[in-house]
N, C-alpha and C positions, 0 to 999 in steps of 0.2 A: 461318303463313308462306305457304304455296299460296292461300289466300283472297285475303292481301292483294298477292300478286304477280296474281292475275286483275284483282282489283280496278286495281292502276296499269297494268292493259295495256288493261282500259275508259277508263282517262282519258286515256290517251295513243295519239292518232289512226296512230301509228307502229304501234303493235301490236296495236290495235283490230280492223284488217282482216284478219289470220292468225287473231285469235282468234275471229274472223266466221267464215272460212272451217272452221277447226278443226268447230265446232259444226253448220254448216248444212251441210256439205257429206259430212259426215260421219257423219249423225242416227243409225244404225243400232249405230254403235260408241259413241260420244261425246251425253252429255246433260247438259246442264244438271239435269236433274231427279233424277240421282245425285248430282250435289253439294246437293242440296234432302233427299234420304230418308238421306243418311249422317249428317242434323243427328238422326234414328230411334237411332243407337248407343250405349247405355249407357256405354261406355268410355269416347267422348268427352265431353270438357268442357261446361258451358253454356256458357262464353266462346265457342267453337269456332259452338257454337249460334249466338249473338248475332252472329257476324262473318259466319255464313252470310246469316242472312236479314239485315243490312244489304246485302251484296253484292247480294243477289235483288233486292232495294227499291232502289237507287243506281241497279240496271241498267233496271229497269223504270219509275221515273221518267224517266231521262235520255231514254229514247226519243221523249219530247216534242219534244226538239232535233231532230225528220226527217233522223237520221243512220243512213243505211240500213246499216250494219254493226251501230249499237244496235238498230237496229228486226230486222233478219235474228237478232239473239241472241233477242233478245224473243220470234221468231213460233214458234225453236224448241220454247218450253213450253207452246205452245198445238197443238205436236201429241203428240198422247197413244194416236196408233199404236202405237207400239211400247215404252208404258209401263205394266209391271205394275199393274192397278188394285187388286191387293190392296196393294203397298208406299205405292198413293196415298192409298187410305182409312187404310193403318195409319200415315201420315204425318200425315191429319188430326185423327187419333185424338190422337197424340201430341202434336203441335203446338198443338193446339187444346182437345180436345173433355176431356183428360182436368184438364187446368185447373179448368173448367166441375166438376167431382165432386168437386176435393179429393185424387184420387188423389195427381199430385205432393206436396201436401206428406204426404201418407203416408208416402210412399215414404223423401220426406226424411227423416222424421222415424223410421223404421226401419234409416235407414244411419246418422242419427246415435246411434242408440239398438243397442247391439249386445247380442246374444241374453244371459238370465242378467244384467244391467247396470241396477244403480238409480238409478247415475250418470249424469248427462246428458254424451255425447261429441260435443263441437263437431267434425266434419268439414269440410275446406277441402280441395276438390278444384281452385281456381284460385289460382295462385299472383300475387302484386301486379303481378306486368310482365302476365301472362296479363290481368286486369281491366282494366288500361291500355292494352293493345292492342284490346280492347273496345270500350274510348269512343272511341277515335282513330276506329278504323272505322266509329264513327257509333250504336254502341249506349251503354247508359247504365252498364255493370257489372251485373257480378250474375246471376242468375239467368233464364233466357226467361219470360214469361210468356203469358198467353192472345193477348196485345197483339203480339209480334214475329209468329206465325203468322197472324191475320185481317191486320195491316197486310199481309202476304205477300200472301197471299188476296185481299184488298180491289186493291192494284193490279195483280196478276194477272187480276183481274177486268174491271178498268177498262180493263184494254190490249187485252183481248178485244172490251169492248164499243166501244170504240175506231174498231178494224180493221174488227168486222161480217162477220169471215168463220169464225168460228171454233164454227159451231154442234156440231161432235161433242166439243170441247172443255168448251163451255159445257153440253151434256146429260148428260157422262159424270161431270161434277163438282157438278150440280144433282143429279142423281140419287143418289148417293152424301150431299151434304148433307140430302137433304129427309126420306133416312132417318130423322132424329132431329126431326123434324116426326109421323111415325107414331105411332100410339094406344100400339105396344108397344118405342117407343124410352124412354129417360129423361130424354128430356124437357130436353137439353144444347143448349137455345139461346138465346141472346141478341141484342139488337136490332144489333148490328154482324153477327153473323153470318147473319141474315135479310137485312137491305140487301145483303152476298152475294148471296144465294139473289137477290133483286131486280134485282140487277144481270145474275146469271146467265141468268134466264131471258129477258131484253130482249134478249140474243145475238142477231146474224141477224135471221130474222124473226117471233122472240120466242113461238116455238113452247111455252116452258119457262114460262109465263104458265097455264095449265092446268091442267098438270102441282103449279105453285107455289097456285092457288088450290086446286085437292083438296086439298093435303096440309095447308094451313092451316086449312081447314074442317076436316078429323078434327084435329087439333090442340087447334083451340077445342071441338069435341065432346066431346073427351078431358078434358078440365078443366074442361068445363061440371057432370063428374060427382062434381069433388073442392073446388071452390070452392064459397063461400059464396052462398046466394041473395043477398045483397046486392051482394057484388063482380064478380058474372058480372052483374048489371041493370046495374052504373057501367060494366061494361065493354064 
């Protein structure tokens, strides 16, 4: 319900500008990027998940319309002064990275499987109106997958490179991704989540370009050592 009341006070130019004001004027108390890392809590739902990052995505599209109340919400999450960078990385972990391993459906598959039990127990943690409110918001039902956190990410990214002024932004969140670019990460990336990294580092005056070719060269160094002579020559 609080999702989708923020949500009709972004579509509606009446309550738009208080809820501008709420956010930017107020950065120290009030972020956006707490309604972004409470999508991190066990308790809650995946529905809950799904309604958040539609909202993030709704708002960071819409900014295209140069309506300086969307754009003023928008610039708030591109400052990352005064945001825990441990709740950000353990946000992308979450939201992302642990998709990428199979963790999730471990996980799933341990709550549906309860200790001592040879019987398989279906768990439904989302009730039919919960799913339904889901799609209405603009997700598809079900479960988050890898896909609701990079779409996050991806126009997050794009808003950044957009603006062009958001280099501490765009280095504190390349720097944290390109970790799993490293010899002694595992190795949790994918070609959406590189255009990322691509996007990231063209920030500004694309300082993050450097930074992105090192980490790509030990990358391919690192797998030059486990792949096949023939598929490191095609590659």
């Amino acid at each position: 319900e609080c999702i989708r009341f923020l949500e009709s006070c972004v579509d509606n130019p009446l309550t738009r500008h208080p809820l501008s004001r709420f956010y930017t004027f107020e950065e120290e108390v009030h972020s956006l990027w707490d309604i972004i890392f409470s999508t991190t809590t066990p308790e809650l739902s995946s529905t809950y998940r799904k309604s958040v990052y539609s909202f993030i995505n709704k708002l960071l599209k819409s900014s295209d319309t140069n309506d300086t109340d969307l754009d003023n919400l928008c610039l708030t999450l591109l400052n990352l002064e005064r945001i825990d960078e441990d709740r950000l990385e353990a946000w992308i972990e979450f939201a992302i990275l642990r998709h990428l391993t199979g963790q999730d459906d471990e996980e799933s598959q341990q709550q549906q499987q309860p200790a001592g039990s040879s019987t398989p127990v279906v768990v439904r943690s989302d009730t039919a109106e919960e799913e339904k409110s889901a799609t209405v918001a603009g997700g598809s039902g079900g479960k988050p997958g890898p896909q609701d956190g990079i779409s996050l990410l991806q126009n997050l990214t794009q808003f950044a490179f957009r603006k062009g002024e958001a280099e501490n932004f765009s280095r504190t969140l390349l720097k944290m991704l390109l970790k799993h670019l490293s010899p002694n990460s595992r190795g949790n990336v994918t070609p959406d989540l590189v255009l990322v990294m691509v996007t990231l580092a063209g920030v500004g005056q694309g300082s993050g370009h450097r930074d992105l070719y090192l980490a790509a060269l030990d990358w391919l160094l690192k797998y030059q050592q486990v792949m096949p002579t023939e598929s490191w020559i095609a590659l």
